[in-house]
C-alpha positions as MATLAB code, in Angstrom:
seq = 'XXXXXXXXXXXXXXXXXXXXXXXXXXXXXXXXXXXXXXXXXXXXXXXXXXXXXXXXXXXXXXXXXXXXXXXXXXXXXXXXXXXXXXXXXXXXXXXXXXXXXXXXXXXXXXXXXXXXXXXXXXXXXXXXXXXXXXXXXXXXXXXXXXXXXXXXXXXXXXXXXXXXXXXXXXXXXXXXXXXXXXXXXXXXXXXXXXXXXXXXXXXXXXXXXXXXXXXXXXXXXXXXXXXXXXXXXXXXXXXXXXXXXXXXXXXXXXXXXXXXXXXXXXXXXXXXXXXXXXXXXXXXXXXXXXXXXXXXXXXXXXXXXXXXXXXXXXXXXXXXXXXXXXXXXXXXXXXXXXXXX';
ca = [
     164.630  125.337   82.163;
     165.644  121.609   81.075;
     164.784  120.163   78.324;
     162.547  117.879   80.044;
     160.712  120.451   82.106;
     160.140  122.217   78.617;
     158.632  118.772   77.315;
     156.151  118.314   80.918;
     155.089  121.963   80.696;
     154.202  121.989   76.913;
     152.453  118.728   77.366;
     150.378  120.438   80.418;
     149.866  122.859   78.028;
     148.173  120.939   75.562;
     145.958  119.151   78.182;
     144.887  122.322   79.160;
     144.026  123.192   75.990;
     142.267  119.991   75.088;
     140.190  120.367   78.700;
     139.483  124.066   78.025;
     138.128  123.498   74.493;
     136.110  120.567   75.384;
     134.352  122.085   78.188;
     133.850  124.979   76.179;
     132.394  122.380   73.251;
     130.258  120.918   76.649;
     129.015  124.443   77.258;
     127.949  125.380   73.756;
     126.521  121.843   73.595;
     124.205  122.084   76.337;
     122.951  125.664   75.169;
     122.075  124.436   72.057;
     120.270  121.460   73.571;
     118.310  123.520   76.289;
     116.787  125.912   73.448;
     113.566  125.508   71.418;
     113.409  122.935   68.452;
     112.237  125.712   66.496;
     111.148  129.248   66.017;
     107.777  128.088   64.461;
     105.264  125.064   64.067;
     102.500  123.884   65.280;
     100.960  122.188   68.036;
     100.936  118.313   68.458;
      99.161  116.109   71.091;
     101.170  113.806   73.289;
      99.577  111.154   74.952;
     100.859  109.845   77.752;
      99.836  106.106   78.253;
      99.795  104.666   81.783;
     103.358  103.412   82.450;
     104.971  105.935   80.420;
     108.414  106.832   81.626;
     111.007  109.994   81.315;
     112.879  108.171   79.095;
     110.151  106.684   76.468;
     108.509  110.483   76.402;
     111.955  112.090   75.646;
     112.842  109.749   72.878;
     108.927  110.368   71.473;
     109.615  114.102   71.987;
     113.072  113.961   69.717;
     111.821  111.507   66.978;
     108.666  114.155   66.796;
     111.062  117.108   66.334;
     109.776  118.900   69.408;
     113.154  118.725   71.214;
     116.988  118.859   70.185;
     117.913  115.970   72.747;
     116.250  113.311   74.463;
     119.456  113.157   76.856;
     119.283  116.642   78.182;
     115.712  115.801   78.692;
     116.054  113.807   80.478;
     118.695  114.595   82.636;
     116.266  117.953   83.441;
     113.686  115.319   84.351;
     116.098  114.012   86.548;
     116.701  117.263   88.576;
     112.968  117.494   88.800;
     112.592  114.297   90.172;
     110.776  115.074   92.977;
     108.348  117.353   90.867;
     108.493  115.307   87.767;
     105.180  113.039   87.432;
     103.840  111.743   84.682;
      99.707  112.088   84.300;
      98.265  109.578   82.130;
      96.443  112.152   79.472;
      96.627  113.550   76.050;
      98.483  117.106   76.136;
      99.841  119.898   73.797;
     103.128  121.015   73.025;
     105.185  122.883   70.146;
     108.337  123.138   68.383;
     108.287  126.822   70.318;
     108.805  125.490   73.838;
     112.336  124.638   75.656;
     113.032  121.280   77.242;
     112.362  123.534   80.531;
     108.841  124.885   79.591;
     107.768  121.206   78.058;
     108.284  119.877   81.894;
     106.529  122.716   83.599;
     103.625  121.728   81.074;
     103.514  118.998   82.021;
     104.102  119.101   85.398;
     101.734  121.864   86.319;
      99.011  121.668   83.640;
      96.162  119.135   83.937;
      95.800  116.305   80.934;
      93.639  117.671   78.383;
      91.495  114.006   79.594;
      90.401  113.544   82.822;
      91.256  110.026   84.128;
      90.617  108.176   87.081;
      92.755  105.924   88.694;
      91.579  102.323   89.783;
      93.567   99.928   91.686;
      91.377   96.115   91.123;
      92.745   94.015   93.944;
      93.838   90.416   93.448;
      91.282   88.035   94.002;
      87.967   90.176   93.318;
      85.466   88.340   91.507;
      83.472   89.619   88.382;
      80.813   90.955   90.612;
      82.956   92.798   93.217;
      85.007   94.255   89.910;
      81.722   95.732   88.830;
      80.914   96.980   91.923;
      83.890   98.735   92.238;
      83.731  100.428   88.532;
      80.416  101.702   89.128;
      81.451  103.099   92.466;
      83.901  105.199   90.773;
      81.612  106.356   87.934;
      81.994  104.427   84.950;
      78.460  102.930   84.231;
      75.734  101.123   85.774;
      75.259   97.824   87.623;
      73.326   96.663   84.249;
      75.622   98.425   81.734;
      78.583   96.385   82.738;
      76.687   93.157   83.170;
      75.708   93.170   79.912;
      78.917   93.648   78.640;
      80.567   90.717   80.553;
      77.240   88.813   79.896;
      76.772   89.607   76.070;
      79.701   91.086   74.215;
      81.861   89.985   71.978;
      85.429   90.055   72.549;
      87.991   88.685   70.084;
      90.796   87.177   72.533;
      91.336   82.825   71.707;
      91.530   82.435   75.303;
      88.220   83.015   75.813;
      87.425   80.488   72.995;
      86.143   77.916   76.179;
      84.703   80.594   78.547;
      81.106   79.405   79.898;
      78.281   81.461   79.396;
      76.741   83.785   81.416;
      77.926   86.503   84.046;
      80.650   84.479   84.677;
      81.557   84.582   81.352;
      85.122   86.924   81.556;
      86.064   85.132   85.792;
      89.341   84.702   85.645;
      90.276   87.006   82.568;
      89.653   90.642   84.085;
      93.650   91.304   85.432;
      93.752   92.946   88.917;
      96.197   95.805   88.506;
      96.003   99.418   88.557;
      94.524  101.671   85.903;
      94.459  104.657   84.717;
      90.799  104.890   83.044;
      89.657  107.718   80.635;
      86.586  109.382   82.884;
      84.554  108.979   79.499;
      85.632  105.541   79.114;
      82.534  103.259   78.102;
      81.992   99.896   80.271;
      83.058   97.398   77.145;
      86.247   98.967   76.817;
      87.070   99.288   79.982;
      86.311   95.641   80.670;
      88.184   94.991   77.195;
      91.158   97.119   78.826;
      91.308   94.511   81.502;
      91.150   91.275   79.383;
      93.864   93.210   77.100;
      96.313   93.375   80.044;
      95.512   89.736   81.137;
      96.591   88.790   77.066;
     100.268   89.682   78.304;
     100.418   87.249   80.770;
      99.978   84.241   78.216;
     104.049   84.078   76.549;
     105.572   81.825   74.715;
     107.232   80.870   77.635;
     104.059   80.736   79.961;
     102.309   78.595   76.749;
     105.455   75.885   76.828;
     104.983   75.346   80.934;
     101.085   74.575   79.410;
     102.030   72.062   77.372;
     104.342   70.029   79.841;
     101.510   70.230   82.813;
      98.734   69.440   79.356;
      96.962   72.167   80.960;
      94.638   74.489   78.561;
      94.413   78.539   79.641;
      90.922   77.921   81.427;
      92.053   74.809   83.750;
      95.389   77.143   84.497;
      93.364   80.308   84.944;
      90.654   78.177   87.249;
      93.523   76.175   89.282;
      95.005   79.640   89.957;
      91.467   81.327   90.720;
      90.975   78.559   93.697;
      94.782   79.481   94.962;
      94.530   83.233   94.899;
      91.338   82.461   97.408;
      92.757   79.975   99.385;
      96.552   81.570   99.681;
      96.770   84.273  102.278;
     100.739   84.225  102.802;
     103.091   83.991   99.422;
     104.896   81.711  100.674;
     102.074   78.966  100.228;
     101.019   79.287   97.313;
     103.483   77.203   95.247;
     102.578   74.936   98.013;
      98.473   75.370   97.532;
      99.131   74.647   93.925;
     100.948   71.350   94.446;
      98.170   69.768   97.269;
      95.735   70.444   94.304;
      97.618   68.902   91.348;
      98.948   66.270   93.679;
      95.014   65.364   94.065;
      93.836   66.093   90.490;
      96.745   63.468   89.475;
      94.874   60.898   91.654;
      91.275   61.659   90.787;
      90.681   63.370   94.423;
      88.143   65.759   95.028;
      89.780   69.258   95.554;
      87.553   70.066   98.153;
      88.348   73.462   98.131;
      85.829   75.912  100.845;
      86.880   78.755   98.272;
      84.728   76.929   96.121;
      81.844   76.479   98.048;
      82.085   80.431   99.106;
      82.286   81.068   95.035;
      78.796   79.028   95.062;
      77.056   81.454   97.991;
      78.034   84.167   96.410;
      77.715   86.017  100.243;
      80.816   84.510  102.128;
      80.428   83.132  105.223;
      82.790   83.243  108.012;
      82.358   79.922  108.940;
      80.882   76.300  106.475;
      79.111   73.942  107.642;
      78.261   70.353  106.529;
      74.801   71.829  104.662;
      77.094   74.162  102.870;
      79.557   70.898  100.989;
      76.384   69.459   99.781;
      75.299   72.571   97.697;
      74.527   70.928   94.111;
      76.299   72.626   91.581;
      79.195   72.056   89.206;
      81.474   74.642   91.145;
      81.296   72.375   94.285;
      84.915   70.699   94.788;
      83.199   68.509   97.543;
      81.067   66.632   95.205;
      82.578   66.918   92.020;
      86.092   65.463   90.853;
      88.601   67.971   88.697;
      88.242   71.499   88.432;
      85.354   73.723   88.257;
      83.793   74.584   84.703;
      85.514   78.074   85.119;
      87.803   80.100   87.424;
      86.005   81.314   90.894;
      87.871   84.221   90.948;
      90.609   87.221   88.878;
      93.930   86.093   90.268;
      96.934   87.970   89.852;
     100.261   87.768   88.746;
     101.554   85.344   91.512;
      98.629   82.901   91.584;
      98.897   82.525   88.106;
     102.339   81.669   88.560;
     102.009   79.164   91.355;
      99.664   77.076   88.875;
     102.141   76.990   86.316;
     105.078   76.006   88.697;
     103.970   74.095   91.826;
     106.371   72.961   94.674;
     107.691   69.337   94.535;
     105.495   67.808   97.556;
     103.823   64.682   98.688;
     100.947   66.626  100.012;
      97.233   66.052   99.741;
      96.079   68.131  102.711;
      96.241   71.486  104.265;
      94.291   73.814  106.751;
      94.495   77.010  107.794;
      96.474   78.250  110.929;
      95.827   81.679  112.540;
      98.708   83.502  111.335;
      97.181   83.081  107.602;
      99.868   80.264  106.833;
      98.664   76.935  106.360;
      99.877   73.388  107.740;
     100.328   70.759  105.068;
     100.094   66.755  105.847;
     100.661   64.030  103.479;
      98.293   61.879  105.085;
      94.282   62.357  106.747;
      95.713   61.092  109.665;
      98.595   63.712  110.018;
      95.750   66.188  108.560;
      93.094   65.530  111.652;
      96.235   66.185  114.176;
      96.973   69.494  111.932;
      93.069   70.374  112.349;
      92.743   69.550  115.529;
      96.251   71.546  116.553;
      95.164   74.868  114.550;
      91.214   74.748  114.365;
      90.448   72.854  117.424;
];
């Protein structure tokens, strides 16, 4: 054998070696990772909070000393994907248990707290919100009234809130929950103004300032576009029509408005129906309402902060849930007339 062959084989040899020793090292690593913590402690309560993922409960599990790696972990999550769930709940594990047995805890074993999951739509009003809660168990008609009525929550936006039922419109964040079945109706209702907290950033606060909006006219001007937006698309759109007219000192004249006021909405307004008197009438009153008409979501919220760049001052609504927008009355008759006539 040449020299050279000599030099090619022994240097196969070594990568060999290397490969066979590190796979080995692999091997011996994984073992060690897929066993117990330990051969003795005691129990400890995990909670898992809604939104919890593989990844945040396997770095919990390894800071608490309950498993050896939150990698392997997770990767065994990962081949259990289509098993692997987490259920919001409060459960028990120990130093004892593999990564394996920990999953088919939780996988297979109920939360050691019943919850119920809730799913507020965008949109719903204070009253329909309560509605639905009590629906699904969590009180009475009277118990949560109170709360949004009487109680005292600590949050600044809420600093110009008007009194009343209506007090919390606006502020209760459509989203979907997770609720402890023994959940009481204040903090449930404080669970809701908690998550709407997180919408107001520094960021979100900034966009205030330039539009010299405060967080109830942004949460109102919102409210009245979550009700009057069917298609995404528009509301950016929505949004401008109704700053474009609160720049000029022109009524909104919003129907959503008007169907806030009845309380019952109607299918179809009529003339009678513009001349309710009260505040929250956008017919007879310049500006916004003294409060939102409704919880809007994420979106609406958004479209109020960052309207399109239009010349618009009208709209109306086509059948396909889109709207048609006009600059003048003129163009906005021929729009009415085209998709309402």
């Amino acid at each position: 054998m040449s020299p050279k062959k000599k030099r090619v084989r022994k240097s196969f040899m070594k990568l060999f070696l290397v490969f066979l020793i590190g796979g080995f090292g692999l091997v011996s690593w994984c073992s060690w990772a897929l066993k117990p913590y330990s051969s003795e402690g005691t129990n400890q309560k995990i909670t898992i909070a809604p939104g919890t993922t593989a990844g945040q409960l396997a770095e919990d599990l390894q800071e608490r000393r309950l498993i050896r790696s939150a990698f392997m972990f997770k990767v065994l999550a990962r081949l259990n994907k289509d098993e692997f769930k987490l259920y919001v709940g409060d459960y028990y594990l120990t130093p004892q248990m593999s990564p394996e047995e920990m999953i088919n805890r939780l996988v297979k074993d109920s939360p050691l707290v019943k919850s119920e999951r809730v799913t507020i739509p965008e949109g719903f009003t204070t009253d329909q919100i309560i509605d639905l809660l009590v629906q699904k168990g969590f009180g009475t008609k009277e118990d949560f009234i109170k709360v949004v009525s009487e109680d005292n929550f600590s949050y600044s936006f809420l600093k110009d809130a008007p009194n009343g039922v209506h007090r919390l419109e606006g502020y209760l964040s459509p989203n979907t929950y997770d609720f402890d079945k023994k959940s009481s109706p204040h903090a449930i209702i404080d669970l809701l103004l908690r998550q709407f907290e997180k919408e107001i950033t520094p960021e979100v606060q900034k966009q205030l300032d330039t539009l010299n909006f405060s967080v109830s006219e942004w949460v109102t001007l919102a409210s009245i576009i979550e009700k009057e937006a069917v298609k995404a698309e528009d509301r950016p759109i929505i949004s401008s029509v109704f700053q474009n007219r609160l720049k000029i000192g022109q009524p909104l004249q919003s129907c959503a408005t008007i169907q806030f006021i009845l309380g019952t909405p109607k299918p179809k307004l009529y003339d009678k129906d513009l001349q309710i008197p009260s505040p929250y009438n956008t017919y007879l009153h310049q500006g916004l309402p003294p409060g939102p008409i409704s919880n809007p979501g994420h979106a609406s919220l958004e479209a109020a902060l960052y309207p399109a760049q239009t010349d618009y001052l009208y709209f109306v609504a086509k059948k396909d849930g889109y709207h048609a927008f006009a600059k003048t009355y003129s163009e906005h008759l021929k729009n009415v007339k085209l998709y309402q006539g």
